[in-house]
C-alpha positions, 0 to 999 in steps of 0.5 A, spaced: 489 499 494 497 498 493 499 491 492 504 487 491 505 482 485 509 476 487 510 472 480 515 470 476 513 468 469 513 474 465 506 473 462 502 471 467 505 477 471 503 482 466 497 479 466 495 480 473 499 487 474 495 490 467 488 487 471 489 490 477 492 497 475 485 497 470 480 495 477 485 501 480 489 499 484 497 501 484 501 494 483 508 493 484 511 487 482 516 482 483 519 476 480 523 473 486 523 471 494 529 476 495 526 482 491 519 481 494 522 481 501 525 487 499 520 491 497 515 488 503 520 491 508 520 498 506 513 498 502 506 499 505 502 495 502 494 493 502 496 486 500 501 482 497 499 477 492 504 471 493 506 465 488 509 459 491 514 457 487 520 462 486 526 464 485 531 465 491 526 464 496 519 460 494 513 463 496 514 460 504 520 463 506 517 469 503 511 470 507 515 466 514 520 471 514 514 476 513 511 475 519 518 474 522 518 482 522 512 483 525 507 484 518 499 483 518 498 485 511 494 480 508 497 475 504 494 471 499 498 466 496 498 462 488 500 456 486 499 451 480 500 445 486 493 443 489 495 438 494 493 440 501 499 440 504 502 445 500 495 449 502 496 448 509 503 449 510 502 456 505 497 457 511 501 456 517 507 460 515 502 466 515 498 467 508 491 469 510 489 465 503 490 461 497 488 460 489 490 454 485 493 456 478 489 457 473 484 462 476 478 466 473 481 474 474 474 475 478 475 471 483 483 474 484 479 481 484 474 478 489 479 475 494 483 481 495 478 485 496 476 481 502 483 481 504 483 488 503 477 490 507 480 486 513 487 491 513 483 496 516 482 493 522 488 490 523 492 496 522 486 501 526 480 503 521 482 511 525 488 515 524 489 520 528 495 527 528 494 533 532 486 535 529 486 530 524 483 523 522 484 519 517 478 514 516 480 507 511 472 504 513 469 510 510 474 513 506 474 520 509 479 525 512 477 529 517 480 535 520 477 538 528 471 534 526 469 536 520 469 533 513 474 533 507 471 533 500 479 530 498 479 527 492 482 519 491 489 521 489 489 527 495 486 521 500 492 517 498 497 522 498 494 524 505 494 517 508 502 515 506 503 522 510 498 519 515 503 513 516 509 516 518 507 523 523 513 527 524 517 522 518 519 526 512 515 522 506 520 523 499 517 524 493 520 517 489 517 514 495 510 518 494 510 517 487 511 510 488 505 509 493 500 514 491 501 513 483 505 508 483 510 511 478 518 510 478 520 516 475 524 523 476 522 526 483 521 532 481 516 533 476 511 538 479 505 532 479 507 531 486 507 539 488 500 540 484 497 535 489 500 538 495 498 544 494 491 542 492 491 538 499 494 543 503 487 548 501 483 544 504 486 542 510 487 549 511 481 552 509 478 557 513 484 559 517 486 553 520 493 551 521 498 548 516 500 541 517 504 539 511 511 541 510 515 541 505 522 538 506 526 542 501 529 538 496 527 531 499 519 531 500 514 532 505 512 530 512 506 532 517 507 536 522 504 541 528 503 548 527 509 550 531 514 545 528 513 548 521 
């Protein structure tokens, strides 16, 4: 899952991100409301793990505003306080569920899996462009009705092209929503998976649907638009 870490003490931070990264995840982290917010509109995120009590905006405004956008990405939100107050208002400004600081690493990684489990029907468990089908239940990707043998990595890559039919995908965004990294968009890794992708989508004849946009990125597009 892509996962955004809301967290502004350095230790506890590096704590979760060294965690989820292990468990497989791809973690992007955040160390104030306003940054958050920032990554938050313009990330795709599986879900968002929240502290409270932040600098700029506290965890509160972060997750109103969030919902204020139109955003159904799960949230799950951190706190040192246990006053039900502070869990109510957590919940009535949007967040799907909570978790008392300190916590056992287990029960975090159990929460976000739950969590993750219900973006899936909230944003459509079928993704659908021309014969294609991306299914995030059962972790496949279909073309014309039959299965692809895609690796993770190349699941990844064909559902952050899935999310934006038509829209080119850069490659900074890509390396940050399939491996997670920020470095020079032009290393070939990128072009490697695409072109190990595109045989397989392409197999027995069919169509090319992944374009390249020179010099910029990738974007899915119908036969007669390539």
């Amino acid at each position: 899952m892509h996962i955004l870490l809301v967290e502004d003490e350095p230790r506890l931070a590096a704590f979760i991100e060294k965690g989820l990264t292990e468990e497989g995840h791809v973690v992007d982290v955040a160390a104030d409301g306003v940054t958050a917010l920032s990554l938050a509109h313009v990330g795709s995120y599986d879900v968002i793990v929240l502290d409270v009590v932040l600098p700029g905006k506290n965890g509160f405004q972060v997750a109103a505003a969030i919902r204020g956008e139109g955003q159904s990405t799960p949230i799950l939100m951190l706190t040192a306080r246990d006053a039900r107050a502070d869990v109510i208002s957590g919940l009535d400004v949007g967040a799907d569920d909570y978790l008392t600081k300190p916590f056992d690493f287990g029960e975090l990684l159990a929460r976000i899996r739950a969590l993750g489990r219900r973006q899936p029907r909230l944003e459509g468990a079928v993704v659908r462009f021309a014969d294609l089908e991306l299914d995030r239940l059962q972790h496949e990707v279909r073309r014309a009705g039959q299965p692809l043998d895609l690796t993770p990595t190349e699941f990844r890559l064909m559902e952050a092209l899935m999310r934006v039919p038509g829209s080119v995908v850069t490659r900074t965004e890509l390396l940050d929503r399939v491996w997670g990294m920020s470095f020079d968009p032009g290393t070939s890794l990128i072009d490697v998976h695409v072109a190990n992708l595109r045989k397989k989508l392409e197999s027995g004849g069919r169509s090319r649907l992944v374009a390249a946009v020179k010099g910029v990125g990738f974007r899915l597009a119908a036969a007669d638009s390539t």
